[in-house]
N, C-alpha and C positions, 0 to 999 in steps of 0.2 A: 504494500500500500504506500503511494506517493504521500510525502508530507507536505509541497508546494506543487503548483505550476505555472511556471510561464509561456510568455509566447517565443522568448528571446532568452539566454545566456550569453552571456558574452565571458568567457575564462582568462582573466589579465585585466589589469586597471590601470594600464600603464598610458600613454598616450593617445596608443591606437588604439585601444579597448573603449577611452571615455571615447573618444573621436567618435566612432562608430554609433556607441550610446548617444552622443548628442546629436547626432544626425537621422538616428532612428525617429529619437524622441520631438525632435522639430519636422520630420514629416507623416508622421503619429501618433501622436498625443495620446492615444487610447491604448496605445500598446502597451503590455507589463514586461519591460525590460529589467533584468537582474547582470548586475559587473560583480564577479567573483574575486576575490585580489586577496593574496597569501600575506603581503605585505603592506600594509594599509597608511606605512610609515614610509615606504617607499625607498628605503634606506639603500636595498639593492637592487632597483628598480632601472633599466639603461639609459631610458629618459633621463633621471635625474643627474646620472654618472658621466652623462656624454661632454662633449664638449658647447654641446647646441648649434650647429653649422646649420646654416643653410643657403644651397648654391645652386645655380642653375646649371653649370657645367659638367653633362653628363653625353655619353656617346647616342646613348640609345634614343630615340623620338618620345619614346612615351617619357620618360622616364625625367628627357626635358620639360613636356609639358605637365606633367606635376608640376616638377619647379615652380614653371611661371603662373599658375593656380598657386602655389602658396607664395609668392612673391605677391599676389592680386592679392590677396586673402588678409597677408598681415599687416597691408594699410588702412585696415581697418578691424583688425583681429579684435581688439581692446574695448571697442564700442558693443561690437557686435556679441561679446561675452560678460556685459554687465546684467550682475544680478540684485538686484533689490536696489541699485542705483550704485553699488559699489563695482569701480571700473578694475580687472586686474593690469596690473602691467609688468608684463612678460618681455621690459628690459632688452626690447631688439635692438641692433647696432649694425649698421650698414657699412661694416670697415672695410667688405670687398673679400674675395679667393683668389690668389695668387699662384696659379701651376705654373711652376718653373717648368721648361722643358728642354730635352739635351736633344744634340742633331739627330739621331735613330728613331724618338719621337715626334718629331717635327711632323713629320707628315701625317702621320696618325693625328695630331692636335688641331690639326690645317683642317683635316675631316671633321671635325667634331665642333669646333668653331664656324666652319659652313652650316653646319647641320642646326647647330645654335640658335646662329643667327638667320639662316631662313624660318626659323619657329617664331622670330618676335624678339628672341632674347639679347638683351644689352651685354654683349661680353666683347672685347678686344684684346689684337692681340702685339702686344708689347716687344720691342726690340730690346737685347740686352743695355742699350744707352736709355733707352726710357726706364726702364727696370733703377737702373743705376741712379738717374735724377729723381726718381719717385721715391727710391729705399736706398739711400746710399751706405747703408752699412752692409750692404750684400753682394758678395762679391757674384761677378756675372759669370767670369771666364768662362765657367764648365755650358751655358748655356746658351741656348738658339735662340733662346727667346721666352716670351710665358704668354700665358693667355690671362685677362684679367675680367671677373667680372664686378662692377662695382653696384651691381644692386645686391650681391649674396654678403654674408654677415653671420651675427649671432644671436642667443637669444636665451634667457633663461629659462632651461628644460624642465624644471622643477614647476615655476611659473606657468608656463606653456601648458603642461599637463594638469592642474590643479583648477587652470579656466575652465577648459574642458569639463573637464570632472564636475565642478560646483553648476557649470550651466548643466549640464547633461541632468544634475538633480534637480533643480530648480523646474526643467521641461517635465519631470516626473519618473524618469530613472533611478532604481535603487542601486544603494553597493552594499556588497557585505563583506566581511574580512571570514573568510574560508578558505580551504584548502581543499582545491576536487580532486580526489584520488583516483575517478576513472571517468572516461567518455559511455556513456551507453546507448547500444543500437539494439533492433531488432528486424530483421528480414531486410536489410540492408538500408535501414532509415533510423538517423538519430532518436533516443527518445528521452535523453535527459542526462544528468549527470551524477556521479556518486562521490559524497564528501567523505574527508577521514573524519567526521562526526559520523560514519555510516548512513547517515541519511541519506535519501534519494530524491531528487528533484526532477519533473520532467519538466518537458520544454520539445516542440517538435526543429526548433533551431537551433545548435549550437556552434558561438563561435569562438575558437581558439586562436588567443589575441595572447597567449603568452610567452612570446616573445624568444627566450635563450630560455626556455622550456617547454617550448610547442613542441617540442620532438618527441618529448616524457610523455606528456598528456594526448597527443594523436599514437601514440603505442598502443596505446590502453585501447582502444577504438579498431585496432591492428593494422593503422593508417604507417606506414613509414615515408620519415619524411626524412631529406637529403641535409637536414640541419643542426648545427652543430652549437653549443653554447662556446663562443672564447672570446679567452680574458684578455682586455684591451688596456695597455696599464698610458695616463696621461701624468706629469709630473711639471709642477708650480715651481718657479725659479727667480730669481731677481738678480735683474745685471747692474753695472755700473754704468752703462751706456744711457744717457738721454735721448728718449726717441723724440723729433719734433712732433708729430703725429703717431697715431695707433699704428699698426702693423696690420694687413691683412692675414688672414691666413696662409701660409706660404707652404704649397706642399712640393716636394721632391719628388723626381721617378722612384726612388727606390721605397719611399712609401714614409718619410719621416713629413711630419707636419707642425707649424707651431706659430702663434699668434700672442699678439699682448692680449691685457687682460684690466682687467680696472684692478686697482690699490696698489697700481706698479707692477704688476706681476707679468710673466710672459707663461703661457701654456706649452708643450710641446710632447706630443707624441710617436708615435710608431707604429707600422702593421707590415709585420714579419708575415710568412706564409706559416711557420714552425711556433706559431704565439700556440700555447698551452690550452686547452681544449677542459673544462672540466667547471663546476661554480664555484671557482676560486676567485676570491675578491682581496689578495695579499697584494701589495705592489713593494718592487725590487729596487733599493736606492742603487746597488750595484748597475745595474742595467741601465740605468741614468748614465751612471758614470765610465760605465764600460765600452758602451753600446752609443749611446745617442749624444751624449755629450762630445765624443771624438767628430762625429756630423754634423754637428750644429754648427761646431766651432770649424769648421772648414766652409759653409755656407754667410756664417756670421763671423768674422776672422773676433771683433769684440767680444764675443762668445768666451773667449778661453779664460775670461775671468768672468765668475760668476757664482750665485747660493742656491742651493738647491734648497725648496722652501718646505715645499709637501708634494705629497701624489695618492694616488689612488687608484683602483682598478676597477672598470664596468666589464658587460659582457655585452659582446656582439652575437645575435641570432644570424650565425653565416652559413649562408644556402652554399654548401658544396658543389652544387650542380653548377651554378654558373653567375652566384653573388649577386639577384635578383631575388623579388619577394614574390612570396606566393600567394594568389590570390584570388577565391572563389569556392566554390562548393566544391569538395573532394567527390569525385565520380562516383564509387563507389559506395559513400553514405550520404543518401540523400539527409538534408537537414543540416549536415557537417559544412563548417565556413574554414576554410582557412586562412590566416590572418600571418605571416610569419616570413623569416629569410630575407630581412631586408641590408642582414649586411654592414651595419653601421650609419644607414642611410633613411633608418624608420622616424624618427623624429618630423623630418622635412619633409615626409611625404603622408605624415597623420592627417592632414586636410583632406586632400585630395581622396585617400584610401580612406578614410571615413565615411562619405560622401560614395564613395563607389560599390562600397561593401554594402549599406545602406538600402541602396539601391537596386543592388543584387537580390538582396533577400526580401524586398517589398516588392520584387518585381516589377521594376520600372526602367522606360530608357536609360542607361547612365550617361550624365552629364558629358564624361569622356571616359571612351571607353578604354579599357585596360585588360581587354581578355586575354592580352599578347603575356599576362603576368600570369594565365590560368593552371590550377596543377594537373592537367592533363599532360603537359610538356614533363614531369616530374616521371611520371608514369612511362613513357615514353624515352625519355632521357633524353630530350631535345634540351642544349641549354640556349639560351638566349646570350649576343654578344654586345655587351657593356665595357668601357675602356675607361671610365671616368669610376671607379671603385677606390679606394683609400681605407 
């Protein structure tokens, strides 16, 4: 015997989970939506741990026009999430992304920049003497050039998610702090879920929005998914260097990245292909000093003096198959949503995928469609090619 029902589960309350939820409940009102969240403090949550990026410069089509939906979106994000007359502010910062790119890249970037900018999108692309007048604490020599774009920036993830979340209540969305221990189906159609309270709840829709945990909880369901939880470690530093202006984000081919920060701080991280796989949230001052600081300091020659301040480690939901997110009803269980495998790249696209998923499961046109993210490719083992991943 069931002891609730709904019409909607949503499993995670991270981002994409409220997203979802508030877009449910703004073109539904009468729906009984439930957000399930293990962590209700959010403490280990990727959202909160990220760095908040958000940029338009990506290879793929769709993947751009996200983007520029959430570049539309957050000039008026603020207004549009006041509740009871209280406005949040989610601290955006327009400081710009910065891809450095060396001669072997060139032409790969020349493509992705056309592609860009035939979408609408504002991005240019920079000679190493503009590079140099623009940041001249960066040494050019190793490179061909960068592409810039100056509407992407940052934004406080914690903030960003907690808009969400309180609109998503205010429209009539519940949340509860549990832990669902299994998906449940019957004759190949969801029908609800099972908590480590033992309880059982049905619902003929469920969606698995959990993130660097979809993979656990779609097991249970005997769903396998291509996605892996890893630890992504960012670490807080302070130089001696007076910057006259912020820093964009500035990423390198080989995958090191790093930006100022408000109270003086500069961010800077890494993505290894060999980063450690497993929910370990430890970070490693060694690795700083080992590993990243030897790159910094050869990008930033001012670099080689410098305080390591703090760091931490989130976790990345990284789709093996081909570093895209998954997205739509798993074939084989009808009811089943999948929400997940965005790669380090889920924050910036919670609008968009909110709104799309939304859509999906009320049965309606999608605004833009994204079937090219569906997991039928998953099944099939088609991956989709993206050159804009970090």
């Amino acid at each position: 015997m069931t002891d609730h029902s709904y019409d909607v589960f949503i499993v995670g309350g991270g981002v994409m989970g409220c997203s979802i939820a508030y877009h449910l409940m703004k073109a539904d009102p009468k729906l009984k939506v439930l957000v399930i969240e293990k962590d209700p403090s959010y403490q280990y949550a990727s959202t909160t741990l990220s760095m908040g990026g958000v940029r338009i410069q990506f290879s793929l089509k769709e993947n751009v026009l996200i983007s520029l939906y959430t570049q539309h979106l957050l000039r008026h994000f603020e207004e549009e999430m006041v509740v009871e007359g209280e406005k949040p502010d989610i601290g955006f910062r327009r400081e710009g992304y910065l891809f450095l790119i060396d001669p072997k890249g060139e032409e790969r970037a020349r493509s992705s920049l056309a592609l860009q900018k035939e979408l609408g999108a504002e991005v240019e692309w920079w000679s190493p003497n503009q590079i140099k007048n623009e940041f001249p604490m960066l040494d050019v020599t190793p490179w061909a050039g960068g592409t810039f774009g100056p509407q992407d920036g940052y934004l406080d993830g914690y903030a960003f998610l907690m808009a969400y979340r309180e609109k998503a209540r205010s429209l009539g969305a519940l949340f509860m702090n549990a832990t669902v221990s299994a998906l449940e189906k019957h004759r190949g159609k969801i029908t609800g879920v099972a908590l480590s309270s033992n309880e059982r709840w049905e619902a003929p829709v469920v969606v698995n929005a959990a993130g660097a945990w979809a993979a656990e909880i779609a097991e249970t369901a005997g769903v396998k998914l291509p996605v892996e939880p890893v630890k992504r470690q960012v670490f807080a530093f302070k130089s001696s260097v007076v910057f006259e202006k912020p820093l964009p984000l500035v990423i390198l081919p080989s995958g090191l990245y790093f930006r100022t920060e408000t109270g003086g701080l500069l961010l800077v991280g890494h993505s290894f292909d060999d980063d450690p796989v497993g929910f370990d949230f430890t970070w490693d001052r060694k690795r700083f000093q080992d590993v990243l600081w030897p790159e910094l300091a050869e990008v930033v020659p001012a670099f080689d003096s410098l305080k390591l301040v703090r760091g931490w480690a989130g976790l990345y939901d990284v789709n093996r198959l081909d570093g895209n997110s998954i997205l739509g009803q798993w074939p084989d269980v009808k009811g089943l949503y999948i929400v997940c495998g965005f790669s380090g790249h889920g924050l910036q696209q919670a609008p968009a995928v909110g709104r799309y998923l939304s859509e999906l499961i009320l049965e309606k046109e999608p605004s833009l469609d994204l079937s090219i993210f569906g997991p039928e490719r998953v099944l099939e083992g088609r991956p989709l090619s993206e050159a804009g991943l970090v």
